[in-house]
C-alpha positions as CSV (number, residue, x, y, z in Angstrom):
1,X,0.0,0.0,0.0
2,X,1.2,3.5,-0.9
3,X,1.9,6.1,1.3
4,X,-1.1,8.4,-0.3
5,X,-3.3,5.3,-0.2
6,X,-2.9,4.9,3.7
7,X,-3.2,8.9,3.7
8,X,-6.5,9.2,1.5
9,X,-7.6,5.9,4.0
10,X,-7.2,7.9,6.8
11,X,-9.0,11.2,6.0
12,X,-12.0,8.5,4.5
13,X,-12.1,7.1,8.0
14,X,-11.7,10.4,9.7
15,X,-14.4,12.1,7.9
16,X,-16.3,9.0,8.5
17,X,-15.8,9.3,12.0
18,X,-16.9,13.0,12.2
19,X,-19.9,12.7,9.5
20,X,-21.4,11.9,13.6
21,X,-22.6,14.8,15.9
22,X,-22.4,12.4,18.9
23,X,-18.9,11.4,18.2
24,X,-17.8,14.8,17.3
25,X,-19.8,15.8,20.8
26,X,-17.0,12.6,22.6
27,X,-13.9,14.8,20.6
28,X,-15.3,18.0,22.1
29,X,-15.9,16.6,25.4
30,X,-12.5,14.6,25.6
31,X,-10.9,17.9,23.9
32,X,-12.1,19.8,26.9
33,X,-11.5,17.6,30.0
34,X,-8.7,15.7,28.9
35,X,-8.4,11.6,29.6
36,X,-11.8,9.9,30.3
37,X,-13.8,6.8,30.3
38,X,-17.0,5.7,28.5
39,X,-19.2,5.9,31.8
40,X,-17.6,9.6,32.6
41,X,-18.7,10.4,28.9
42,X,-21.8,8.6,28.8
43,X,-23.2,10.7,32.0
44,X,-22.8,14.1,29.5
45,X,-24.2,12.6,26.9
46,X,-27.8,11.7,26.6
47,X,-27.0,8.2,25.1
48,X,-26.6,5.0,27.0
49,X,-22.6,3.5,28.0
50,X,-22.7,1.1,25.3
51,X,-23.4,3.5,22.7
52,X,-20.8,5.4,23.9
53,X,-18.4,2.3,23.7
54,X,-19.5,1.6,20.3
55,X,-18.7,5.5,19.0
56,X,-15.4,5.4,20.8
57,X,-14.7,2.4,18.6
58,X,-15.5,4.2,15.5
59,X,-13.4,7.4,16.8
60,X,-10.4,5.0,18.1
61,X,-10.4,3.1,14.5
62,X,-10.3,6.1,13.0
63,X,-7.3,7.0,14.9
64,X,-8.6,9.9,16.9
65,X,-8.7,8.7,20.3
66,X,-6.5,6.2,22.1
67,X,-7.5,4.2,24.7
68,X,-5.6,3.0,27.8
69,X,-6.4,0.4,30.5
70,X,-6.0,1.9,34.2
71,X,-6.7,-1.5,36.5
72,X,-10.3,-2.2,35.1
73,X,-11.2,0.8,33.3
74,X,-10.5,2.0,29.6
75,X,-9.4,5.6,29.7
76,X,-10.0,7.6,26.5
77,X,-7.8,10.3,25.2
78,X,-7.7,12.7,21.8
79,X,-5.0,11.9,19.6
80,X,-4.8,14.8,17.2
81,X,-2.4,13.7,14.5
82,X,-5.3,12.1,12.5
83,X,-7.2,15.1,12.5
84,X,-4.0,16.9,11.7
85,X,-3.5,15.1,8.6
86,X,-7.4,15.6,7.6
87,X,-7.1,19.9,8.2
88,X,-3.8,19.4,5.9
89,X,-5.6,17.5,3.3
90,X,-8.4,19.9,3.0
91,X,-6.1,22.9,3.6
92,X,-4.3,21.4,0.5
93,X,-7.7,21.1,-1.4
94,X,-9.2,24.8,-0.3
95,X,-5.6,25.9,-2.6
96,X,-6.1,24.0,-5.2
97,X,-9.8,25.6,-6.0
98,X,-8.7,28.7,-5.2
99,X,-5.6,28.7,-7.5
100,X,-8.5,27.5,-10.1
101,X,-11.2,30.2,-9.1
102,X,-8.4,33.0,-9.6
103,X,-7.2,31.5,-12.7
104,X,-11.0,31.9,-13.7
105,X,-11.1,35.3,-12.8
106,X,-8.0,36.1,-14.7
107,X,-10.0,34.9,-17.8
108,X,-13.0,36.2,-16.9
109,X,-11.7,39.6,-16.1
110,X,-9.2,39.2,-19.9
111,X,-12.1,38.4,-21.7
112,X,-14.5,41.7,-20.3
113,X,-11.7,44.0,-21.3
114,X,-11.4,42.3,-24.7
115,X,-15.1,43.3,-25.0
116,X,-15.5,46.6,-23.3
117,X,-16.1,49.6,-26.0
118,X,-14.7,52.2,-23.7
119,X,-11.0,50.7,-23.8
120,X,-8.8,52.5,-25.8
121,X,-6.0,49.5,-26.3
């Protein structure tokens, strides 16, 4: 598998993970207070533990949380790279269309002086 494979993978399974309000709700609330477990979470959130469990799964496949066992519980933290490499890619993309909408404009703007009556050129 290519490098840009694994990358174009990862934002797929990123934006996947977000296309959610209840798991981008767990990134805010884990954003906020730092490490925490699925019961802490599931007592701001009005959806039961397991759900809970089951969107962390999504979020931790996705590669933006990390958990961590502490004696019996799983701790949940934010791990920002994937998101990181998500804002790149879509940084990247926002250039590319607007290097294409000014190049537009250039031809747009060319082609109104080629018509306007007034110019003396």
């Amino acid at each position: 598998m290519t490098e840009e494979r694994s990358g174009a993978e990862s934002v797929d399974g990123v934006l996947g993970a977000l296309a959610d309000p209840t798991r981008r709700r767990l990134l805010d609330l884990l954003a906020a207070h730092g490490e925490a477990t699925a019961t802490t979470l599931a007592g701001r959130l009005p959806v039961s533990r397991q759900a809970v469990v089951k969107h962390l799964a999504v979020l931790d496949a996705a590669g933006l949380v990390a958990a961590s066992r502490a004696g019996r519980e799983v701790r949940y933290v934010v791990r920002p790279a994937a998101l990181d490499a998500t804002a790149r890619w879509m940084a990247s993309l926002a250039s590319e269309w607007d290097r294409r909408l000014a190049r537009i404009k250039r031809i747009a703007e060319a082609a109104e002086q080629d018509q306007d009556p007034t110019d003396p050129a």
